[in-house]
N, C-alpha and C positions, 0 to 999 in steps of 0.2 A: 504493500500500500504506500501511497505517497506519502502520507504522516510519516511513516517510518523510516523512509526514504529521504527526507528532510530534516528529521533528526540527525541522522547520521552524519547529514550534509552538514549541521549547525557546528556538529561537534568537530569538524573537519575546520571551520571558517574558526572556531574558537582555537583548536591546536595555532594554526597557523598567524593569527591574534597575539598568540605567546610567545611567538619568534623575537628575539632582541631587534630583528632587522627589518621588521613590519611594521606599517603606519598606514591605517587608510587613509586615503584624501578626500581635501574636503572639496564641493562644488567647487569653493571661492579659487581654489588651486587649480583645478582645469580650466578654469576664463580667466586665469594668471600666464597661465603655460599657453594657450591659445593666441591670446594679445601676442607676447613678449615675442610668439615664434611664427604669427603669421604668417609670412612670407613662402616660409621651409614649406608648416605643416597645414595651415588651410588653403594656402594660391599654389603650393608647388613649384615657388621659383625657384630658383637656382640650382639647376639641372643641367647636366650636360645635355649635348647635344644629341639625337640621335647616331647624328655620324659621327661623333667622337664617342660614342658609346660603342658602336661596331667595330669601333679601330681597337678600344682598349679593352670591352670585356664584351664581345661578340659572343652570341648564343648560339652554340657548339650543335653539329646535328649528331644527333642520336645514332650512336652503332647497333642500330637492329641487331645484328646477328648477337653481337655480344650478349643482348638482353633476353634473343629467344632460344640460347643454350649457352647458359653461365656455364664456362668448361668445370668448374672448382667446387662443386655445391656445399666444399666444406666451408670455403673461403666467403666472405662478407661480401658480394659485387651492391655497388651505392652508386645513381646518376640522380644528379639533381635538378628537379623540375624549375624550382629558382623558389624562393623565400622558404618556409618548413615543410614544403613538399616534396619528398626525398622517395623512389622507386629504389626499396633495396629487395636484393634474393641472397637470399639464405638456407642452409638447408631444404633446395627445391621447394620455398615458401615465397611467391613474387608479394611483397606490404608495402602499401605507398601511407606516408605518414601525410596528414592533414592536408588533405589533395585539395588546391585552390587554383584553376585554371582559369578562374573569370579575370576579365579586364581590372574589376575596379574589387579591390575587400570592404563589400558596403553591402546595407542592408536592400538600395537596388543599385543597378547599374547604368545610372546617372549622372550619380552625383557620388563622391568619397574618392581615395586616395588610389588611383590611376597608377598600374603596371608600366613604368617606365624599359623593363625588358618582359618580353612576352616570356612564355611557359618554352621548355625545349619541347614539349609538343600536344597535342591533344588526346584527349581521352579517349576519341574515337582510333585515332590512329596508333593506341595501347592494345585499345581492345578487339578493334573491328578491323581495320587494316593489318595488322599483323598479329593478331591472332594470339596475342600474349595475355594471360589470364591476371587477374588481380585476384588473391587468395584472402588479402586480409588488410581491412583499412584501418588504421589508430586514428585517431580523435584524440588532441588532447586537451581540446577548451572549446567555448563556445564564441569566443572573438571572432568577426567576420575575416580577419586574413589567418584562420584555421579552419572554422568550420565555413566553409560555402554552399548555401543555400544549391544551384546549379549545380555544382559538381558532384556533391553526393548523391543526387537525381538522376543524374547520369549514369553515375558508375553503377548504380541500384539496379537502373532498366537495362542498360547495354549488359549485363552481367546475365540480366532473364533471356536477353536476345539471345547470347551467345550460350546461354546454356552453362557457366561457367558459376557458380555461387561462391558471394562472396562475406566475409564475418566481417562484420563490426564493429569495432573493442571503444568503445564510449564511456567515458568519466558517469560517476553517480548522478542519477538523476537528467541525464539527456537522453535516455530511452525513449521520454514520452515527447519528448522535439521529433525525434525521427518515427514515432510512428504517428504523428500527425500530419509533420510535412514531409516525409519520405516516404509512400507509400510502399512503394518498391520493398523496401530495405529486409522486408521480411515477406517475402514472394520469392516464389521459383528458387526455394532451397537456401534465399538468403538470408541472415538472422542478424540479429544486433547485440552485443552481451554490452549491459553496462555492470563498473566494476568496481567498489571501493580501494583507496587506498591501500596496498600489502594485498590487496586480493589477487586472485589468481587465476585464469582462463586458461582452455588445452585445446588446443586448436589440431587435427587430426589432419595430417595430409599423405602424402604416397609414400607407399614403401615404408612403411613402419616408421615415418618419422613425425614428429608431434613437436609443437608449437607453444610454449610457457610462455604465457604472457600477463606481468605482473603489472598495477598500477604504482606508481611509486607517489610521493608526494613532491610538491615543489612550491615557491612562492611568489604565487600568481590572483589571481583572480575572476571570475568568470560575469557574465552581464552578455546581454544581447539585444535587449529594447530601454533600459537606462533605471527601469521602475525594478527590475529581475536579479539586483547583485547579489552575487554567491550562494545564488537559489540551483544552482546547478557544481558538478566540481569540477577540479582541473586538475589534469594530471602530467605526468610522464610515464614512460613502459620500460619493463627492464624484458627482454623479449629471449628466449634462448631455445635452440632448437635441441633436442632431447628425438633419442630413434631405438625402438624396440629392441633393432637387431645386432647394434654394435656397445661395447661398454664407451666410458668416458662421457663427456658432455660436447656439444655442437658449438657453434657460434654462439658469441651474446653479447646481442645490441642495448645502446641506452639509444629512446628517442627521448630527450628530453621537455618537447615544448616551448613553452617560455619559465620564465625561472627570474627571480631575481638570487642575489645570492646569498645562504645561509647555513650557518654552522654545521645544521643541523642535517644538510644533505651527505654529510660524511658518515654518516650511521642509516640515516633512512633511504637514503639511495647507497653507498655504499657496501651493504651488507649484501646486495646485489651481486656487487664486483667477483671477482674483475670482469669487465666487458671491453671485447674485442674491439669494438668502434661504438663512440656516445658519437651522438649527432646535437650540438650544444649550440646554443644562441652567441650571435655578438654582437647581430645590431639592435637600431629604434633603443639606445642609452640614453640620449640627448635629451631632453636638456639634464643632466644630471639630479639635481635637488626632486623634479619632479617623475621618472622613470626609476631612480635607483632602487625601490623596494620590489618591482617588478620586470624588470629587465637586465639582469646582466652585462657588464661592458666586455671587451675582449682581456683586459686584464684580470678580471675577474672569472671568464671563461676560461684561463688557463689553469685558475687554481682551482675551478669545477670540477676539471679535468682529472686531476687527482683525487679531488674529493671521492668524486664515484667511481672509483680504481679504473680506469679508462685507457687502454695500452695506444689506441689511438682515436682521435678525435677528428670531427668534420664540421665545420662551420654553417651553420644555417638562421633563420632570419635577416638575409641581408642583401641586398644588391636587387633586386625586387620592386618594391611598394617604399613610394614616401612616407615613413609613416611617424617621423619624427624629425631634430633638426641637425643632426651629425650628418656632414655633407656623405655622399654616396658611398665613397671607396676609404675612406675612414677605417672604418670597420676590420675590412682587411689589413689595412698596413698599420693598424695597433697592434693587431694581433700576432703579426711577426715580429715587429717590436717586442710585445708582451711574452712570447715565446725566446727571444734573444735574453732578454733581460731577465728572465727566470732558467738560463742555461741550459735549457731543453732543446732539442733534435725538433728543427721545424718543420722537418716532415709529416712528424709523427701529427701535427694537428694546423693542415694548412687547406687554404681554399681552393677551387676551382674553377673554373665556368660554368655557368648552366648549361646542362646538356651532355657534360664529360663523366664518365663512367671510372669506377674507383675502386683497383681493388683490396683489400684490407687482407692479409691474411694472418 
């Protein structure tokens, strides 16, 4: 029942309440942060160019083959769609994290913050053009640049079209989102599990191999129409593939979401660890005073990085959607920085294109 369901939820918003490093805001602070940053984050000035955007971070085409026989199934393969939409395969498992293919991450698409690099490709041409199945989508909040209205419609129907079912894994309490606006989501073999924090989901797929997929906690916030705050939860997944027929453990991914950063993910996502590849936030910081309880910067990304025993890490939220005021490629060239400066192998947690395929082993 929802009462119950919303209890849980309370008791989830009061944990995270108790974090030294949490502070909700108040109105008068977002039409402070608004004013002060106009320009960046309601008009979207100061943007490169189209054409200097194709010269220096051009949207990479997709190596089909690679994606419709990962040679390695032990090995982690990750191509990214562009902002927390990441297509990894793992243990013959294809999971695309918060799939957002539309134009704009807005409640329509009008008006809200515009795709300055398109998606490296469409959903049609995942599913229907070549033939590549989608086994399992995470959700890890209900923010329009994670959850998309459109794209999980898509993927719901093209999934019955093609015969192909796909699961679900939804934070507490957005079950009853998707089965009123996704009718799909649970038709033609396809289901939705949503999951509290430390809960656990087993996802079954070929050849004896099975799908652990845990919710972790992080410090964020959820909201979707402005009246709805932290009526829904937020999470990240500690993901690991697990197979009937051989000993030992598989892959194991962290999606993380969003995140700001705290103590407290050394024990609560850590206990996870180690994971082969986390997929951790570094942009939308800006303006510091008002982002920093919910968004991580890349210096802070790199001690995440540890935090949640992470052998290597992948850059996500960034290069994408204007959605705050740290100019574009920032992000990036902190984070080598921030990796330089913390004496660590900048391989081990460095960006790419969208579009470019990655394999972690």
């Amino acid at each position: 029942p929802m009462s119950y369901i919303s209890n849980k939820i309370a008791r989830r918003v009061a944990e995270r309440n108790s974090w030294g490093t949490y502070s909700p805001k108040k109105v008068t602070a977002v039409f402070k942060m608004l004013w002060e940053n106009k320009k960046e984050v309601v008009f979207q000035r100061g943007l490169p160019t189209e054409e200097w955007l194709d010269e220096h971070f051009p949207v990479k085409d997709i190596d089909w083959a690679q994606l419709r026989s990962p040679k390695y199934p032990d090995i982690i393969q990750s191509t990214w769609i562009g902002h927390a939409t990441v297509f990894v395969q793992m243990g013959n498992f294809n999971i695309l994290t918060d799939p957002v293919f539309s134009d704009r991450c807005s409640a329509v698409q009008t008006i809200g913050p515009l795709r300055y690099r398109k998606p490296a490709c469409t959903i049609e041409e995942i599913m229907e053009k070549e033939k590549i199945p989608v086994d399992v989508v995470l959700i890890s909040h209900n923010h329009y640049d994670h959850l998309d209205y459109n794209s999980v419609n898509k993927l719901a129907k093209l999934s019955i079209a093609e015969k192909r079912p796909i699961q679900f894994v939804v934070p507490l309490g957005l079950m009853s989102w998707f089965n009123k606006y996704v009718p799909e989501s649970t038709k033609g073999g396809n289901k939705v599990i949503e999951i509290d924090w430390h809960e656990s989901c087993s996802i079954q797929g070929k050849e004896g191999a099975k799908l652990c997929v845990t919710s972790v906690p992080t410090q964020h916030w959820s909201s979707r129409y402005g009246y709805d705050r932290d009526t829904t939860l937020w999470c990240g997944y500690s993901v690991k593939v697990t197979n009937d027929n051989s000993e030992g453990d598989g892959a194991n991914l962290l999606f993380t979401g969003d995140t700001g950063w705290f103590e407290e993910a050394r024990d609560e996502i850590g206990q996870y660890g180690p994971h082969d590849l986390a997929l951790i936030p570094i942009g939308a910081y800006e303006p510091r005073w008002f982002m920093k309880a919910e968004h991580i910067d890349p210096s802070e990304a790199v001690k995440f990085m540890d935090a949640v025993k992470a052998k290597r890490a992948f850059p996500i939220h960034w290069g994408t959607f204007p959605l705050t005021s740290e100019p574009v490629f920032e992000p990036r060239n902190k984070l080598v920085a921030a990796m330089k400066e913390a004496g660590k192998d900048e391989s081990t947690f460095s960006a790419s294109l969208i579009g470019e395929t990655t394999l972690y082993e």
